[in-house]
C-alpha positions as CSV (number, residue, x, y, z in Angstrom):
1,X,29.9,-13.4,17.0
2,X,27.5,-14.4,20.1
3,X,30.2,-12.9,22.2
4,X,30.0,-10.0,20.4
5,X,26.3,-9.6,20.5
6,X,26.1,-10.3,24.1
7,X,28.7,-7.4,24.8
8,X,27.5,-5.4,22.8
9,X,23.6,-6.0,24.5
10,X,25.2,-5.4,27.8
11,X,26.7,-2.2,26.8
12,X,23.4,-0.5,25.3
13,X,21.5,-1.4,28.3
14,X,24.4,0.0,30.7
15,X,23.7,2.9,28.6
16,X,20.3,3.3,29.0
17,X,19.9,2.4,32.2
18,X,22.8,5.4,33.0
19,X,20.6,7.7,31.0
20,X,17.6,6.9,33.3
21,X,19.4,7.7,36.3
22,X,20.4,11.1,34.7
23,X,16.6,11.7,34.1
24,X,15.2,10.8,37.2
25,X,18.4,13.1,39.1
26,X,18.8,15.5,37.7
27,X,16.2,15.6,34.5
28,X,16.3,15.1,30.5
29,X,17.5,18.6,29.5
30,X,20.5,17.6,31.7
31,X,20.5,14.8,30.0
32,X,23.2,15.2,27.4
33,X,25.2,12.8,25.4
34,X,28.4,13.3,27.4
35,X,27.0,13.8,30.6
36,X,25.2,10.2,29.9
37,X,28.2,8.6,28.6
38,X,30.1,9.5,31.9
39,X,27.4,8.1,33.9
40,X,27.7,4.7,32.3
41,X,31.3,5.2,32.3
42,X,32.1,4.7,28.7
43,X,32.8,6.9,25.7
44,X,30.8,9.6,24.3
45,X,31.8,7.6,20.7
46,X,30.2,4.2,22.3
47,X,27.1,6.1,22.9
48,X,26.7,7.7,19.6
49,X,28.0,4.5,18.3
50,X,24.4,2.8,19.6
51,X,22.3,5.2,19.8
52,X,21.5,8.2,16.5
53,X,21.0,10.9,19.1
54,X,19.8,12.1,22.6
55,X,16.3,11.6,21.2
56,X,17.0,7.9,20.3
57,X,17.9,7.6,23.8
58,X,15.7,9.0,25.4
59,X,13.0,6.8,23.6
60,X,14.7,3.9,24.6
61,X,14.4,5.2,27.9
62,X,11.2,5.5,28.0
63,X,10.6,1.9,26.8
64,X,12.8,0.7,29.4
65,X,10.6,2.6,32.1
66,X,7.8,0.9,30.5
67,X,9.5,-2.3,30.8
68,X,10.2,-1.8,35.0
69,X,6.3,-1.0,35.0
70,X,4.8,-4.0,32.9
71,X,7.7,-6.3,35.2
72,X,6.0,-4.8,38.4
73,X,2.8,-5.5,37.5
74,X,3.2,-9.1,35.9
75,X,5.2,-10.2,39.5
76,X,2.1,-9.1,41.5
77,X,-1.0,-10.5,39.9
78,X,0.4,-13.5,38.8
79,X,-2.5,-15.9,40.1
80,X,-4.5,-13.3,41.0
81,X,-8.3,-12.6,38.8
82,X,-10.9,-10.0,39.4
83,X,-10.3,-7.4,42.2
84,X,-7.4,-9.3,43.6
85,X,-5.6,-8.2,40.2
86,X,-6.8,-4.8,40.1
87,X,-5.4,-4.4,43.9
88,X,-2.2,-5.9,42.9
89,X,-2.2,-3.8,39.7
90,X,-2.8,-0.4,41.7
91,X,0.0,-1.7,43.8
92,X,2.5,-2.3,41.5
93,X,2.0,1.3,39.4
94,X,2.0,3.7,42.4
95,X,4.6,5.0,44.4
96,X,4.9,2.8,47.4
97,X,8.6,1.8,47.2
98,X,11.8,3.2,45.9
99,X,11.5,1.4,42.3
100,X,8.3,2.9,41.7
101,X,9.3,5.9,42.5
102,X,12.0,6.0,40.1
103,X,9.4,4.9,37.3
104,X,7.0,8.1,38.2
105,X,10.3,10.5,38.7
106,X,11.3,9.3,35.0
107,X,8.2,9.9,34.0
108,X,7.1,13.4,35.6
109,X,11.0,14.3,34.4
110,X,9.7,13.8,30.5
111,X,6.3,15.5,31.2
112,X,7.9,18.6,32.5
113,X,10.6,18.9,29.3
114,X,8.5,20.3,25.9
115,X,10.3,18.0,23.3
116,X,10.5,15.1,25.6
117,X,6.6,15.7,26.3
118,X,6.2,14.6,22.3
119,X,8.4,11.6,23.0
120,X,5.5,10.3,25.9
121,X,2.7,11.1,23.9
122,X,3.9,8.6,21.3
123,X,4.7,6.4,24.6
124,X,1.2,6.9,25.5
125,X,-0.2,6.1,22.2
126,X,2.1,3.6,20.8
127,X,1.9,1.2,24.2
128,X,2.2,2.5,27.2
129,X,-1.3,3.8,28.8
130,X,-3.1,2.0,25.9
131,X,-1.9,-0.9,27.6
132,X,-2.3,-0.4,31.1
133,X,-5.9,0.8,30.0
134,X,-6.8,-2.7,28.0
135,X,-5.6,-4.3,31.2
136,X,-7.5,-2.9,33.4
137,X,-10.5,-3.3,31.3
138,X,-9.9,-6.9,31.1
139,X,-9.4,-7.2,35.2
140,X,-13.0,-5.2,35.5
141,X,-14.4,-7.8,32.6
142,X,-13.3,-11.0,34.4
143,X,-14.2,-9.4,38.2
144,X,-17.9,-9.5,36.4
145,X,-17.5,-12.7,35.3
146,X,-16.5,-14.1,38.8
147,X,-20.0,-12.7,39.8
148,X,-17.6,-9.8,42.1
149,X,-18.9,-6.4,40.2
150,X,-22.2,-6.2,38.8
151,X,-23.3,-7.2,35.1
152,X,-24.2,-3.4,34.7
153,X,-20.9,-1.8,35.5
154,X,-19.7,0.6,33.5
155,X,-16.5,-1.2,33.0
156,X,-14.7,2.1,30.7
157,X,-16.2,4.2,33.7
158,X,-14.3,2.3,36.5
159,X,-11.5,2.0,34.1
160,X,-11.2,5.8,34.1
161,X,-11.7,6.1,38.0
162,X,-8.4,3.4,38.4
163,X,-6.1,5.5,36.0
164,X,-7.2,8.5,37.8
165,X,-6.3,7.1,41.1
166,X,-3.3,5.8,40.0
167,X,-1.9,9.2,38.2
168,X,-2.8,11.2,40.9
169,X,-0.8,9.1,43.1
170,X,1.9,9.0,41.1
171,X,2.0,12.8,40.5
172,X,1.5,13.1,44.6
173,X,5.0,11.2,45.1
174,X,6.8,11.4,42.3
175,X,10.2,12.8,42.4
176,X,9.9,13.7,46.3
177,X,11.2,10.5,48.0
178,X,10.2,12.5,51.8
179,X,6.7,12.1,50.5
180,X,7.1,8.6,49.9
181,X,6.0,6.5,53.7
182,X,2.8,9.1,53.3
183,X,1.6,8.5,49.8
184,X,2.3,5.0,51.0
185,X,-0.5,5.0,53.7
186,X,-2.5,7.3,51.7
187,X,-2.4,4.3,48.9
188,X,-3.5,1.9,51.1
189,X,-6.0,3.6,52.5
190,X,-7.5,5.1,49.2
191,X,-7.5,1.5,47.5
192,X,-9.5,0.3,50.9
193,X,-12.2,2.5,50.5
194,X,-12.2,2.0,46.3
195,X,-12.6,-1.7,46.4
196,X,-14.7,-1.5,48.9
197,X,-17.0,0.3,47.1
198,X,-16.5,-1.4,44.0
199,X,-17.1,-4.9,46.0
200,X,-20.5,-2.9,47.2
201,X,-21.1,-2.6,43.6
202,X,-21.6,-6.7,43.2
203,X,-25.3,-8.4,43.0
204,X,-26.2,-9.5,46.9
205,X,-26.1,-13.3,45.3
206,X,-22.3,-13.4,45.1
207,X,-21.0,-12.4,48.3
208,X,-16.9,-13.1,46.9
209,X,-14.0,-12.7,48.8
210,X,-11.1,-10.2,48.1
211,X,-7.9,-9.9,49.5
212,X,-7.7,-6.9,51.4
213,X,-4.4,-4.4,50.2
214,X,-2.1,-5.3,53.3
215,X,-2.7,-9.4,52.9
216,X,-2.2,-8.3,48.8
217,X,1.1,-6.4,49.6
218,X,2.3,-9.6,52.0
219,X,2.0,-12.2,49.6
């Protein structure tokens, strides 16, 4: 019965991982039940036989996106508190390599299909964004603690200026892989100037050091 199990694990996630290539190529009304079985190289019957629909998969590709994203994020500020995190965080999210590329492309891919646009607000809602939010929120918290932002910072504010950068990034780069070595630089030198400023923001008593992005990026 493990056996079984493990199989039949292995299969699913062939599956969904297939259907995310499909999305990110060539986008989710392309995205049918055959066409997805023949990517993953397996029966239209084994796909129906795991998943209810294309909507069913499609969610679960969504929360395997996610998945890639949270992964990202947990490998880079691991260690890492206050603005260190928030770098590493930025990092992780925007396009600056070919995996998160793929993540954005997925994601640009669901915003641009009407159905699959209800499918993200629920992503959004249900985990997603309301996740990366309360993250961020506890990185600006604890950079105030460690005496790096000021007691007075609007912490929601600063939260809203980080999503903003990252989206727009993301949106910049996503699904154009030619754009990808100049959103790169652009990245780095965006995030410079914001942690800069937010490290301006600190009271003059707590002069603390921060990593700057390229020492961030070569740990």
């Amino acid at each position: 019965m493990m056996v079984k199990t493990a199989r039949d694990s292995d299969v699913k996630r062939r599956i969904v991982i297939a259907a995310r290539r499909v999305v990110s190529e060539q986008g989710v009304h392309a995205a049918t039940m055959r066409g997805i079985a023949a990517e993953a190289d397996v029966t239209t019957g084994a796909v129906t036989h795991y998943f209810a629909d294309k909507a069913d998969v499609m969610a679960a590709v969504l929360q395997y996106n996610n998945h890639l994203a949270v992964d990202r994020i947990s490998g880079r500020v691991a260690g890492r508190r206050g603005l260190d995190a928030l770098g590493a965080t930025v990092e992780a999210l925007v396009p600056m390599d070919e995996e998160s590329l793929h993540i954005w492309t997925v994601l640009i891919a669901f915003w641009g299909h009407v159905p699959a646009h209800r499918m993200l607000d629920s992503w959004v809602t249900e985990g997603g964004a309301t996740g990366l939010r309360s993250w961020l929120v506890k990185i600006f918290r604890d950079a105030v603690s460690l005496g790096e932002l000021d007691p007075d910072v609007d912490v929601e504010r600063e939260t809203e200026r980080a999503l903003v950068l990252v989206a727009g990034l993301g949106l910049m780069a996503g699904g154009f892989p030619q754009e990808l070595e100049q959103v790169r630089r652009r990245t780095e030198d965006l995030l410079s100037d914001y942690l800069d400023g937010l490290a301006r923001s600190r009271p003059a008593d707590q002069p603390a050091e921060r990593a700057t992005p390229e020492a961030t990026s070569e740990r």
